[in-house]
C-alpha positions as CSV (number, residue, x, y, z in Angstrom):
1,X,-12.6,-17.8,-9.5
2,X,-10.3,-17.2,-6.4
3,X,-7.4,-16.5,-9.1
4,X,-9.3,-14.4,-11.0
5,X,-10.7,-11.7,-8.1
6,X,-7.4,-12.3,-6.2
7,X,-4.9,-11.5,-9.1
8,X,-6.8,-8.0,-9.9
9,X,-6.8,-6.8,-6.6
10,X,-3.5,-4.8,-5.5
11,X,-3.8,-2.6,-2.3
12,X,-1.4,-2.6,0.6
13,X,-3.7,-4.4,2.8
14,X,-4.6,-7.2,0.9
15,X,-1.9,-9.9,0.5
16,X,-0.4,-9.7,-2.7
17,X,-0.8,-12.8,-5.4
18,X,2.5,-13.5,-6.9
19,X,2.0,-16.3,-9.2
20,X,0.8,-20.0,-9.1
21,X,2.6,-23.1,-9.0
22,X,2.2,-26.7,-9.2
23,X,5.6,-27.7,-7.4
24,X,3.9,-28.6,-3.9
25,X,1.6,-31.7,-5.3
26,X,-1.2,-32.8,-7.0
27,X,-3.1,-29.6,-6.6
28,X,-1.7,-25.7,-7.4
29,X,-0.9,-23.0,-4.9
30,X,-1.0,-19.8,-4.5
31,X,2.1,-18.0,-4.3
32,X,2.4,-14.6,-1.8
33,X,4.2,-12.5,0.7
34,X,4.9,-14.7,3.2
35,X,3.6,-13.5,6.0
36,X,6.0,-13.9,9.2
37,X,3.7,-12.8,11.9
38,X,1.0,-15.3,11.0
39,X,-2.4,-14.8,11.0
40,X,-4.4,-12.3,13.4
41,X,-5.9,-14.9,15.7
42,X,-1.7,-16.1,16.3
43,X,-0.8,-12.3,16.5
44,X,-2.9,-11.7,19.3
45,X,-2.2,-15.0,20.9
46,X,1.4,-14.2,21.5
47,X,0.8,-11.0,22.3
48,X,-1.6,-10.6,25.2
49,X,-0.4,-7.2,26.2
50,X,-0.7,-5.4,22.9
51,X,-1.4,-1.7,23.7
52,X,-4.7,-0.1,22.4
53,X,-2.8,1.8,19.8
54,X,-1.6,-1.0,18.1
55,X,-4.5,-2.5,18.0
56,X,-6.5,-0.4,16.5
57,X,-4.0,0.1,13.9
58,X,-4.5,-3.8,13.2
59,X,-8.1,-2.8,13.0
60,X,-7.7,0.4,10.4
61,X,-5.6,-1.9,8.4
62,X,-8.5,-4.5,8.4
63,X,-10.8,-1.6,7.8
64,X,-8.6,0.0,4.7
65,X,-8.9,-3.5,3.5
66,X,-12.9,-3.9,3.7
67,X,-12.8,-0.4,2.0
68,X,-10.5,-0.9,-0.9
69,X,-12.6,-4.8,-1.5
70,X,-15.8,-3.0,-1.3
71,X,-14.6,0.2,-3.7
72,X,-13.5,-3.0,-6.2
73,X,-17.4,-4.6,-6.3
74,X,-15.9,-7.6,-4.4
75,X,-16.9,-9.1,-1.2
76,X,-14.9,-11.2,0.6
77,X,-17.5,-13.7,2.1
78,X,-15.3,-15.1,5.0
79,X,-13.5,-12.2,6.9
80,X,-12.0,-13.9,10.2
81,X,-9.1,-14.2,12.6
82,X,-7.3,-16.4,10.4
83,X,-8.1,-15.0,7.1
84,X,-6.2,-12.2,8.2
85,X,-2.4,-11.9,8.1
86,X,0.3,-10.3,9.9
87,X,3.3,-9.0,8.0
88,X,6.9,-8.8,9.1
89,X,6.3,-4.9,9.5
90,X,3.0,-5.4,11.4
91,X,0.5,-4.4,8.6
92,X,-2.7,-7.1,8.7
93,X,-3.6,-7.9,5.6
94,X,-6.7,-10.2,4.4
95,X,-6.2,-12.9,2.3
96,X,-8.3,-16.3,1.4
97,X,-10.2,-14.9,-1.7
98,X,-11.8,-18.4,-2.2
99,X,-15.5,-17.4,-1.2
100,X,-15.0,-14.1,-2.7
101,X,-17.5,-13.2,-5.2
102,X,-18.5,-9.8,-7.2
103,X,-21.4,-7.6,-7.4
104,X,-22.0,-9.2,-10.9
105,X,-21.8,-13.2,-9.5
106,X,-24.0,-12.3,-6.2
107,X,-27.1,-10.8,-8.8
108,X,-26.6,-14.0,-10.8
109,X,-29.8,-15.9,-9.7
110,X,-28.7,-19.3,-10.7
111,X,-25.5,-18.9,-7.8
112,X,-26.1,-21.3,-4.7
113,X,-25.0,-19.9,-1.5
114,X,-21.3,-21.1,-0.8
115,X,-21.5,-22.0,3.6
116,X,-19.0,-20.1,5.1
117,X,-16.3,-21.9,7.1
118,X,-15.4,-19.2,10.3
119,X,-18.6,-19.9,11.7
120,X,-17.6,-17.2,14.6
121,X,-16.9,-14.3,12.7
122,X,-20.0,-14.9,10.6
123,X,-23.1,-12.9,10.2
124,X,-26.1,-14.5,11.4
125,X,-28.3,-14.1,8.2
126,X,-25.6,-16.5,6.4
127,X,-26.8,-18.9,9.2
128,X,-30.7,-19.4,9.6
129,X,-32.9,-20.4,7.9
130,X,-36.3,-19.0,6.7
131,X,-39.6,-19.6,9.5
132,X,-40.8,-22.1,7.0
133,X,-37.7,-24.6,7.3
134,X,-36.8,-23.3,3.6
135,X,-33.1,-22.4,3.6
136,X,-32.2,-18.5,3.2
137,X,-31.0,-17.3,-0.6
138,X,-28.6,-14.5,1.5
139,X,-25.4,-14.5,0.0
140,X,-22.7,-12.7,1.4
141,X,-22.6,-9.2,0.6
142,X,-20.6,-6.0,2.1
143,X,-23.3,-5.6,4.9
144,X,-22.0,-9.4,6.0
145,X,-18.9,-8.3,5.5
146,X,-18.9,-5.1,7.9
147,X,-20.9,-7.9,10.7
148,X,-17.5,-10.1,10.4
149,X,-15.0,-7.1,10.5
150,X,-17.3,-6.2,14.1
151,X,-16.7,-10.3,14.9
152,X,-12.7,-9.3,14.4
153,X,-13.1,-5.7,16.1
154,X,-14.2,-7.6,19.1
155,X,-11.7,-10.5,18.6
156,X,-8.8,-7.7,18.3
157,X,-10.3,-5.3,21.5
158,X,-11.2,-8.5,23.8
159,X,-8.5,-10.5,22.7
160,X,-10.4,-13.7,22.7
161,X,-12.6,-15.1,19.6
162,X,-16.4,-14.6,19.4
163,X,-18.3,-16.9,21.1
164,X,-14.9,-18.2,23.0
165,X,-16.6,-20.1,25.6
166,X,-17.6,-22.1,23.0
167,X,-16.2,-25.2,21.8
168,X,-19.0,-26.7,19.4
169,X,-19.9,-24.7,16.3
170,X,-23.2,-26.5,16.2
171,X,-23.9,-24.3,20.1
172,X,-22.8,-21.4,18.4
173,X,-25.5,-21.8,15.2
174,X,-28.1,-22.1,17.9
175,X,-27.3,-19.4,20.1
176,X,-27.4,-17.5,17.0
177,X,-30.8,-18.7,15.9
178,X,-32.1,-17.7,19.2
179,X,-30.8,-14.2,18.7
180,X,-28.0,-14.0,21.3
181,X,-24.8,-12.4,20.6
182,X,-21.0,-13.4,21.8
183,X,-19.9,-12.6,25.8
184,X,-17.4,-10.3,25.9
């Protein structure tokens, strides 16, 4: 499924999908731009005293992303700090398509909910469960989507990850549950 969304998609902040190989071991891999500045979470690591501008140039590049996956009927379902890259030229672009689904898949009732790995950059209602113990049906959609992209906002404008006081992702599920939101 990755493949399939990933291949169709071509916009200059989204990482391009060259091909596919089976050279690197028992499993294929994706072949792309390499991306030299790493991802967004190393970016900013290495440099703490990125001016304002270019910073929120990462974040219209993030933003053009979102846009152009959202104008395609695609939702990405795991926008983070590391799912987005850094080009040579500076461009971010987002990449990991392997929760992405489409408008189609998400209306499918027979789908189960894939749990999303950046627990951070997540949106709560992907988290919690129902007041009767029942898990939630909410699948990501574009709304969770825009809720991450404010997770990387505040990553890219603070300079330190959601909930960065945080070592456990188990504290951070609860502090969710109980409604709180990340320090800045």
């Amino acid at each position: 499924r990755e493949l399939n969304i990933w291949a169709r998609l071509k916009h200059h902040n989204i990482l391009p999908l060259y091909g596919v190989t089976d050279g690197f071991g028992p499993f294929p891999a994706f072949v792309s731009l390499w991306a030299e500045n790493g991802t967004l979470t190393e970016y900013l690591e290495h440099r703490e005293q990125l001016d304002l501008e270019r910073r929120l140039a990462l974040l219209a590049d993030v933003s053009a992303g979102i846009c152009y996956l959202h104008s395609q009927k695609v939702v990405h379902g795991d926008l983070s700090g590391s799912n987005v890259l850094i080009s040579g030229d500076g461009r971010a672009c987002l990449s990991d398509f392997g929760l992405s689904t489409t408008s189609q898949e998400v209306s499918d009732a027979s789908q189960t909910p894939s749990f999303p790995v950046n627990i951070r950059w997540v949106a709560p209602e992907l988290l919690l469960e129902q007041e009767e113990g029942t898990p939630t049906s909410c699948f990501p959609s574009q709304e969770t989507d825009i809720y991450s992209f404010g997770s990387i906002m505040f990553q890219v404008l603070t300079g330190k990850l959601p909930f960065h006081g945080i070592r456990r992702v188990a504290q951070i599920v609860l502090l969710v549950s109980r409604g709180q939101r990340p320090q800045r």
